[in-house]
C-alpha positions as CSV (number, residue, x, y, z in Angstrom):
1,X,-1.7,33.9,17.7
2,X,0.1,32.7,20.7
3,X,-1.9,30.7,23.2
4,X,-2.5,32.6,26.5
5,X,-1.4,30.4,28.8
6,X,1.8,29.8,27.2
7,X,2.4,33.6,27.6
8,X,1.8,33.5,31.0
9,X,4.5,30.7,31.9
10,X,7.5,31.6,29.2
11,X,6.9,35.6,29.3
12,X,10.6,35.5,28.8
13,X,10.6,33.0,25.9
14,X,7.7,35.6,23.9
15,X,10.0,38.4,25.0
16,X,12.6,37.4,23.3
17,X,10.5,36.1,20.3
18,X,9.3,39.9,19.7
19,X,13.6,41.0,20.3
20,X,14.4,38.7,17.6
21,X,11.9,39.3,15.6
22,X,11.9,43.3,15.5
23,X,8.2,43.1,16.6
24,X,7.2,45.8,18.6
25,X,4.8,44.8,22.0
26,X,5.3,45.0,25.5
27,X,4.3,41.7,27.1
28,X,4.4,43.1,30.2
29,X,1.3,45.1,29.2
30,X,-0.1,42.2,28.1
31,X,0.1,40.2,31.2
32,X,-1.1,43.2,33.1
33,X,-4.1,43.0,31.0
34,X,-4.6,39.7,31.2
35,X,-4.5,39.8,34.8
36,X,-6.7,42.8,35.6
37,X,-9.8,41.1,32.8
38,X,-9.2,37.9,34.6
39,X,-9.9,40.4,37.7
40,X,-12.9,41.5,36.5
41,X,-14.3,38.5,35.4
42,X,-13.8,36.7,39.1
43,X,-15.6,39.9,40.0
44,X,-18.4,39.5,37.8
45,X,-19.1,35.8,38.6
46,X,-19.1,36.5,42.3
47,X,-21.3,38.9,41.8
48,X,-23.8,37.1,39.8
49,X,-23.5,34.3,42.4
50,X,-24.7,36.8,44.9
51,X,-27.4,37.9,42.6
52,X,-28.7,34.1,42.2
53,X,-28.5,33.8,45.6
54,X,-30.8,36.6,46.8
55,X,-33.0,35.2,43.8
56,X,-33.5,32.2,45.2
57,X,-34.6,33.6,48.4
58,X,-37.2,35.2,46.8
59,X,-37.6,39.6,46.4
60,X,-40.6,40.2,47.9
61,X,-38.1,41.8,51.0
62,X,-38.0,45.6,49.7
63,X,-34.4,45.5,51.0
64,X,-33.4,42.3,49.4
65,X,-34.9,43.8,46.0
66,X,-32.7,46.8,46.8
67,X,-29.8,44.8,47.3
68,X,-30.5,42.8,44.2
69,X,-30.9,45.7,41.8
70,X,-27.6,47.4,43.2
71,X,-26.0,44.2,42.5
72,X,-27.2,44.0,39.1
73,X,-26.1,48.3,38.6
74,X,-22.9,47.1,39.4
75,X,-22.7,43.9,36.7
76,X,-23.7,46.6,34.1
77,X,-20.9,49.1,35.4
78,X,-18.4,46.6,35.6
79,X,-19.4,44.3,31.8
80,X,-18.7,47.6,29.4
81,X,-14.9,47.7,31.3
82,X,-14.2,43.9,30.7
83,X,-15.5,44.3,27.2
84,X,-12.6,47.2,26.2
85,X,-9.9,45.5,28.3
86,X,-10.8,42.6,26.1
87,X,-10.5,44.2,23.1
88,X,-6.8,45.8,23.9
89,X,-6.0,42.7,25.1
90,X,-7.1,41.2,21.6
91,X,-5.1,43.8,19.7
92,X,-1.9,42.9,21.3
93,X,-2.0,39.6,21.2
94,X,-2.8,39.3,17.6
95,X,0.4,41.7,16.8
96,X,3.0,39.1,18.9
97,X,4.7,36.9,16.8
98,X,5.5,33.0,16.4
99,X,8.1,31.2,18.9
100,X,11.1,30.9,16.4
101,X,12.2,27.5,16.2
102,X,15.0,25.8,18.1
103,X,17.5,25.9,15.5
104,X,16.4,29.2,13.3
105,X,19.6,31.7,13.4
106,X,19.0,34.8,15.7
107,X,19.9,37.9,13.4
108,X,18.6,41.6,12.6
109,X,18.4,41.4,8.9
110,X,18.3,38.8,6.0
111,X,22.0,39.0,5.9
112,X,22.2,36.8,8.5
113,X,20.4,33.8,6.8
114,X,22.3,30.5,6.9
115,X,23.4,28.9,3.6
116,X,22.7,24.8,5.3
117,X,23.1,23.5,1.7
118,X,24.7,23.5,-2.0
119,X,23.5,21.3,-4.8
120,X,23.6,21.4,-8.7
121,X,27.4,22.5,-11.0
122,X,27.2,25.7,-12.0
123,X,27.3,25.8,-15.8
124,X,30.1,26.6,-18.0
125,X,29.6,29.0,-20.6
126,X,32.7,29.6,-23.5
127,X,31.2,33.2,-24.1
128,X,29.9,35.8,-21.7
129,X,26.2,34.5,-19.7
130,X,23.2,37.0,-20.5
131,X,20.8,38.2,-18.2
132,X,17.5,36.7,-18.7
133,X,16.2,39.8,-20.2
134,X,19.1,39.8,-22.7
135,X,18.3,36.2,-23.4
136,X,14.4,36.9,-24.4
137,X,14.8,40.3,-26.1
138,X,15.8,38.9,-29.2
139,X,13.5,36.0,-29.3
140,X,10.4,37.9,-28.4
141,X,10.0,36.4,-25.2
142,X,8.9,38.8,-23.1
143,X,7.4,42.5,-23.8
144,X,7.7,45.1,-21.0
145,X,7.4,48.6,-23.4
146,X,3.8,47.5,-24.1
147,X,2.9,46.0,-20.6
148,X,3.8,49.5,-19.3
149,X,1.9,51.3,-21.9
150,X,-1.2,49.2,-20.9
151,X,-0.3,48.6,-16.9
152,X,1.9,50.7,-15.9
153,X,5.8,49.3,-14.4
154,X,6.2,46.0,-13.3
155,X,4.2,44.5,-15.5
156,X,5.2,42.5,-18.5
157,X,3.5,40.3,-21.5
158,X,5.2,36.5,-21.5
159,X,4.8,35.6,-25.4
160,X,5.0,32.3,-27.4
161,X,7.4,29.8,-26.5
162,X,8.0,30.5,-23.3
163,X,4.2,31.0,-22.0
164,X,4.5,26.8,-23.4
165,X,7.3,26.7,-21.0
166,X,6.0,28.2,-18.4
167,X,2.5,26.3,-18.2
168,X,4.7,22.9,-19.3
169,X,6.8,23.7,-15.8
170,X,3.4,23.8,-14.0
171,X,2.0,21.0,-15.3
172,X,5.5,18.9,-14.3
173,X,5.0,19.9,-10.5
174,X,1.1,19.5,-10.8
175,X,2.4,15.6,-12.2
176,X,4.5,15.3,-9.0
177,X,2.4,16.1,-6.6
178,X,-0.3,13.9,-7.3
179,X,1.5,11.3,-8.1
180,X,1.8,9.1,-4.6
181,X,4.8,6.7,-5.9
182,X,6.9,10.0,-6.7
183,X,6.4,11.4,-3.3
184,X,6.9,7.8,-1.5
185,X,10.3,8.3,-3.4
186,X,11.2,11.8,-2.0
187,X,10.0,10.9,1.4
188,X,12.3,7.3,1.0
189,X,15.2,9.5,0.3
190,X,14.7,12.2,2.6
191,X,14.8,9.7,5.0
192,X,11.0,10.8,6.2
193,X,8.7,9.3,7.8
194,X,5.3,11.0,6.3
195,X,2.3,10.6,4.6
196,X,2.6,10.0,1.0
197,X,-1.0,11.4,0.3
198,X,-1.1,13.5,-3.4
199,X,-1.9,17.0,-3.2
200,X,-5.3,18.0,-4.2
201,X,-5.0,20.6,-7.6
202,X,-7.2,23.7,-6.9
203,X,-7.8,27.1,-8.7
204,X,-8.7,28.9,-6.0
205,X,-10.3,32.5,-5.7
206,X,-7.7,35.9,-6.6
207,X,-9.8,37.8,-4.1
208,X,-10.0,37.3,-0.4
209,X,-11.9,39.6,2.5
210,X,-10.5,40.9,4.9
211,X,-11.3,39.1,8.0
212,X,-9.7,35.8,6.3
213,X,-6.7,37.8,5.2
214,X,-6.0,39.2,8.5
215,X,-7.3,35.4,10.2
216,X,-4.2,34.4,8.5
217,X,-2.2,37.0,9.5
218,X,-0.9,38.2,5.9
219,X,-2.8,41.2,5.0
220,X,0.5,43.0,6.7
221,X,2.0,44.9,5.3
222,X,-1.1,46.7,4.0
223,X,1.2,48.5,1.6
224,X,2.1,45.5,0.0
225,X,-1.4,44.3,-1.1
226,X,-3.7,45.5,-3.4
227,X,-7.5,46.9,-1.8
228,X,-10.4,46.8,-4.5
229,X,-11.7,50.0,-4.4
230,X,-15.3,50.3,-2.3
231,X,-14.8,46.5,-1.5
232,X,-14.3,44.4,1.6
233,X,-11.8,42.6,-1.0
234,X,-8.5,42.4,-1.6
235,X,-5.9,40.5,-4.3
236,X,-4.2,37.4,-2.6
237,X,-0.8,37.8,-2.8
238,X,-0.1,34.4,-2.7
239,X,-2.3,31.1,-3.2
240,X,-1.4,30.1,0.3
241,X,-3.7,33.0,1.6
242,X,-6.9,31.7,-0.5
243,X,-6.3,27.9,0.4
244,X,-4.8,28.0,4.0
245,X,-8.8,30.1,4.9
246,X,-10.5,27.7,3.3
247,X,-11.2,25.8,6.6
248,X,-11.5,28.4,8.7
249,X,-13.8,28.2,11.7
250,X,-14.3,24.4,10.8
251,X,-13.3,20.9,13.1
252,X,-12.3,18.2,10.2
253,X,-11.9,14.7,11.5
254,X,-8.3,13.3,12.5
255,X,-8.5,10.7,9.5
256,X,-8.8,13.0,6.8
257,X,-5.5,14.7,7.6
258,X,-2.8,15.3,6.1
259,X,-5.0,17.9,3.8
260,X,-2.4,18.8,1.3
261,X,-3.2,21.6,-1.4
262,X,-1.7,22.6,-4.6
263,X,-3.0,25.7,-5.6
264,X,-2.3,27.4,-8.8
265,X,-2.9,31.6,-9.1
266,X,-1.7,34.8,-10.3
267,X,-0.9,36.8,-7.7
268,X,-0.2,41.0,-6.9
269,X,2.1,42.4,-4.7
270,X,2.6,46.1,-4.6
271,X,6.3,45.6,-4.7
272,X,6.5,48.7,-2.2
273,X,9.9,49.6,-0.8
274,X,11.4,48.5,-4.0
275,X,11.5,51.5,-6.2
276,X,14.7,51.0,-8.7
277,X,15.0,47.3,-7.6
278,X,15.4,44.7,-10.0
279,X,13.2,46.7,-13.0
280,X,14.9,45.0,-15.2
281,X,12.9,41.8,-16.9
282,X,10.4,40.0,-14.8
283,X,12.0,39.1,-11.4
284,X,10.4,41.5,-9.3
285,X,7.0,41.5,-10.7
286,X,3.5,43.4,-9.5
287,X,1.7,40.5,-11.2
288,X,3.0,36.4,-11.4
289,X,1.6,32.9,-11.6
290,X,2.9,30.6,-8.8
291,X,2.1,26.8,-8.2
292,X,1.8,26.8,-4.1
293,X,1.1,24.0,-1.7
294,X,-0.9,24.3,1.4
295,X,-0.9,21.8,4.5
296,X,-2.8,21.1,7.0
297,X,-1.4,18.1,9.9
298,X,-1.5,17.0,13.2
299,X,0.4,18.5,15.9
300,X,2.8,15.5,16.0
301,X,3.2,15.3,11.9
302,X,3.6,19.1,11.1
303,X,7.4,19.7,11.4
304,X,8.1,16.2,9.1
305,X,5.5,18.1,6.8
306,X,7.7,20.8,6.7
307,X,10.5,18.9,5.8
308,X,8.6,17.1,3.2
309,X,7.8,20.4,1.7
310,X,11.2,21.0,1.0
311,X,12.4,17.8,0.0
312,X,9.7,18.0,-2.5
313,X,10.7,21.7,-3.4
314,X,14.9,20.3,-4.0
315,X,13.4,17.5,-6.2
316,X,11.6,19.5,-8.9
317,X,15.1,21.9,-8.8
318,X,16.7,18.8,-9.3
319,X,14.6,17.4,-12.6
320,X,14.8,21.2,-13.6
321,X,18.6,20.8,-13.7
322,X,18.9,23.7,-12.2
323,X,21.8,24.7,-9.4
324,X,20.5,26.0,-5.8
325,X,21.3,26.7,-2.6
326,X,19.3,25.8,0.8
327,X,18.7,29.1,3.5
328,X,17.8,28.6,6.7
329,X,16.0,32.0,7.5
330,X,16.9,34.0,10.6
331,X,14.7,35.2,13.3
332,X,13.9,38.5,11.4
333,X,12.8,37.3,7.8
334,X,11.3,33.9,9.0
335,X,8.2,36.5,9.2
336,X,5.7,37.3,12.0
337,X,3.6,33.9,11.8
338,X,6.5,31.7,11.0
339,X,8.2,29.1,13.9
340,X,10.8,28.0,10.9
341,X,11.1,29.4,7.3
342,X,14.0,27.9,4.3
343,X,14.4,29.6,1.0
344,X,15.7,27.6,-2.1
345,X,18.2,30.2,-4.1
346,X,18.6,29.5,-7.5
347,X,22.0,30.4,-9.2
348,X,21.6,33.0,-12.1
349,X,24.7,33.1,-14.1
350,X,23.8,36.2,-16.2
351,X,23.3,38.1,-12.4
352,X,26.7,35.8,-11.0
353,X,24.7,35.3,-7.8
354,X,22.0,32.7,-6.4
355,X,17.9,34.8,-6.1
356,X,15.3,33.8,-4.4
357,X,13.0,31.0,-6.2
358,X,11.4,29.1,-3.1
359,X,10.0,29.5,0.5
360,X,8.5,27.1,2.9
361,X,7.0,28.3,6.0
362,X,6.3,26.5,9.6
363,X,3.9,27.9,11.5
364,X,3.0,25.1,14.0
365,X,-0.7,26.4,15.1
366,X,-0.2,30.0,15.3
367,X,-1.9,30.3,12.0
368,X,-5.0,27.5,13.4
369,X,-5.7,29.6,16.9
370,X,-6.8,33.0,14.7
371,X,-8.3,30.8,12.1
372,X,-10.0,28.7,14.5
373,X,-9.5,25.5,12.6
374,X,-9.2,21.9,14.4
375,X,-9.1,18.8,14.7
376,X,-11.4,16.1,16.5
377,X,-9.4,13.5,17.3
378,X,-10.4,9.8,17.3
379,X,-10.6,9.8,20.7
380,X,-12.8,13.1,20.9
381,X,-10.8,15.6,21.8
382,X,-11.0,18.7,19.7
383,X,-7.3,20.9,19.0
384,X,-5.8,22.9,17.0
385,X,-4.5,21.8,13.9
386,X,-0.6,22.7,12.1
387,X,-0.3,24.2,8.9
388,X,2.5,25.1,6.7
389,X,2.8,26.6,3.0
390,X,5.5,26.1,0.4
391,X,6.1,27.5,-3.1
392,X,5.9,24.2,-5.6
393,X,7.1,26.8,-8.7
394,X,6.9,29.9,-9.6
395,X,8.0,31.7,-12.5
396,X,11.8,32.9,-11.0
397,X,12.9,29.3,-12.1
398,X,11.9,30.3,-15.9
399,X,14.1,33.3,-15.1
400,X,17.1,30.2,-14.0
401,X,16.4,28.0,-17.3
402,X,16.9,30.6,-19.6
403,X,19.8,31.9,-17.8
404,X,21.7,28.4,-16.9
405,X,20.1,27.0,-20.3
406,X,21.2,29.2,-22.4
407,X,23.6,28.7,-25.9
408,X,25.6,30.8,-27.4
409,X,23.6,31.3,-30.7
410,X,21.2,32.8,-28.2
411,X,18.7,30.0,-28.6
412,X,17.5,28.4,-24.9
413,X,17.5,24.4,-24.7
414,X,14.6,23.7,-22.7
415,X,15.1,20.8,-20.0
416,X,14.6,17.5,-20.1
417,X,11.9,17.0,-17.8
418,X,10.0,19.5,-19.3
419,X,10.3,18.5,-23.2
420,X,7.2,16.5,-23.3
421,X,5.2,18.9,-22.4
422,X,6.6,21.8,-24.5
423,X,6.4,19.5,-27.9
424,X,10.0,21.7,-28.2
425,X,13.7,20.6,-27.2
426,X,15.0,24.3,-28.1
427,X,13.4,27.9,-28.1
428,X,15.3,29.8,-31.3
């Protein structure tokens, strides 16, 4: 949520925000509304003031009393009016979106994202790449036929070696980010100047309410997200939405910041909007595990956080060995909270193009002011803090190994980084 203030001196800077943004609210009405409570209120305390006055002079005038009493009618007319203009003025300001950031690309559509980055070779294969799909078919991999039978579409049962991979790829980024020498080392070569405080691991709750949910401001779209039925509960759709409410409506002291989470959970998305898209294997999935990381900064430290995020997110594509492209996101898909948002796109060689493996999202305290979470300085002053999310791994990157690692007996070499923890250097 935007700050008030800020609305009322760059009107045109939140009126452009919603343009660019395809959000839909007239800040005009807003400002009206603003005006006409601040109105009432003005009203209400000179009013009261009058009332205190006669008070103090004592009642036992029958006209005074009058006067009082007529004074105190009016308060009551006057309260139930402030209260509804406060409400539509609550409405509307939770539905106006983040201040993009200086350098986010203005565009309509996702088409208009920035490619700001290339990194990895592309492999070459001597015979024809599979899809990933193709890949695990014959090697039992992966059952969808029996996952719909027992779920329904969308669903899908990861089998035998590669549910090894997959957990061995989670432990690897859970090894990263608390490990404080590693991530001096990404920061050094980022060229950052951050904290190098490890992540704290957490298996968080699957479920949030819905006052949290919409405190973060991503329960919309409803039709994405799963509602348990006669419940004031929903399934996250991502662990960033179960650890970025965890300190909501708390003050945390300035030296325990940065709070830096690493949150591990399977998450449900309806996948609505979609129907025929991507069916095919497990890339667009109803139900998948995801490794996310949650911060939590000062004002002055939350956009070098962001960067960090990323940095972090390029060097476990890197030790994957896996090929990727960096997107800076345009004004609408950065998303309604977001200031800045950057995808990392993985290259797919059985698809020939680069999919969507990684997000990171800025928020700066848009996210705080709903969630009411702060900081108390040193010095004692209490504000808002800065928070931003970022996907460690999810499992779109197993989708890139066995594509990019593929051989052409149709066995998978599993990478490097990850052999250790598979106790495997191949999947046959």
């Amino acid at each position: 949520m935007l700050d008030l203030n800020f609305i009322r001196e760059n009107s045109e800077v939140v009126k452009n925000a919603c343009k660019n943004k395809n959000v839909q609210v007239s800040v005009d009405l807003v400002l009206d509304l603003d005006k006409e409570k601040r109105e009432l209120m003005t009203e209400i305390e000179t009013l009261k003031a009058e009332q205190n006055k006669i008070s103090r002079g004592g009642a036992e005038n029958q006209a005074i009393f009058a006067q009082a009493k007529e004074i105190k009618n009016k308060i009551k007319e006057i309260e139930p009016e402030l209260e509804k203009m406060d409400g539509e003025l609550k409405t509307l300001l939770l539905q106006l979106p983040n201040i993009p950031f200086e350098d986010v690309p203005v565009g309509s559509s996702e088409d208009e994202n920035k490619v700001i980055m290339t990194v990895g070779k592309k492999p070459n294969f001597s015979f024809s790449p599979k899809n990933h799909w193709q890949i695990a078919e014959p090697l039992d991999l992966i059952d969808k036929d029996r996952a719909t039978k027992v779920a329904g579409a969308r669903f899908a049962y990861l089998k035998g070696p590669l549910v090894i991979l997959e957990l061995a790829m989670f432990r690897f980024a859970f090894d990263v980010l608390t490990n404080e020498k590693i991530l001096s080392e990404i920061a050094k070569k980022a060229k950052l100047k951050v904290s190098t405080k490890p992540f704290v691991p957490v298996l968080p709750p699957f479920m949030i309410k819905t006052e949290p949910y919409s405190a973060m401001d991503r329960l919309e779209p409803r039709e994405e997200r799963y509602k348990i039925e006669g419940e004031d509960l929903w399934l996250e759709g991502s662990a960033e939405h179960v650890l970025g409410t965890m300190h909501m409506n708390e003050t945390l002291p300035e030296n325990i910041f940065p709070i830096r989470y690493a949150g591990y959970a399977t998450s449900f998305r309806k996948e609505a909007g979609t129907y025929g898209k991507d069916m095919e294997g497990i890339l667009r999935m109803h139900q998948f595990n995801k490794l996310e990381m949650e911060c939590l900064t000062t004002a002055e430290n939350s956009l070098s956080e962001h960067y960090f995020l990323i940095a972090i997110q390029e060097y476990l594509m890197q030790q994957l060995g896996l090929p990727y492209e960096v997107v800076l996101k345009c004004t609408a898909d950065i998303g309604k909270p977001n200031a800045r948002g950057v995808d990392i796109n993985v290259w797919l060689p059985g698809q020939n193009k680069y999919r969507e493996t990684h997000t990171a999202d800025y928020m700066t305290d848009y996210q705080a002011r709903r969630l009411q979470t702060r900081v108390r300085r040193k010095s004692g002053k209490v504000e808002l803090v800065h928070t931003n999310d970022a996907t460690a791994l999810a499992e779109r990157p197993l989708i890139a190994i066995l594509e990019n690692y593929q051989q052409k007996d149709g066995s998978v070499k599993v990478p490097k980084v990850l052999q250790k923890y598979c106790g495997f250097k191949i999947i046959k």
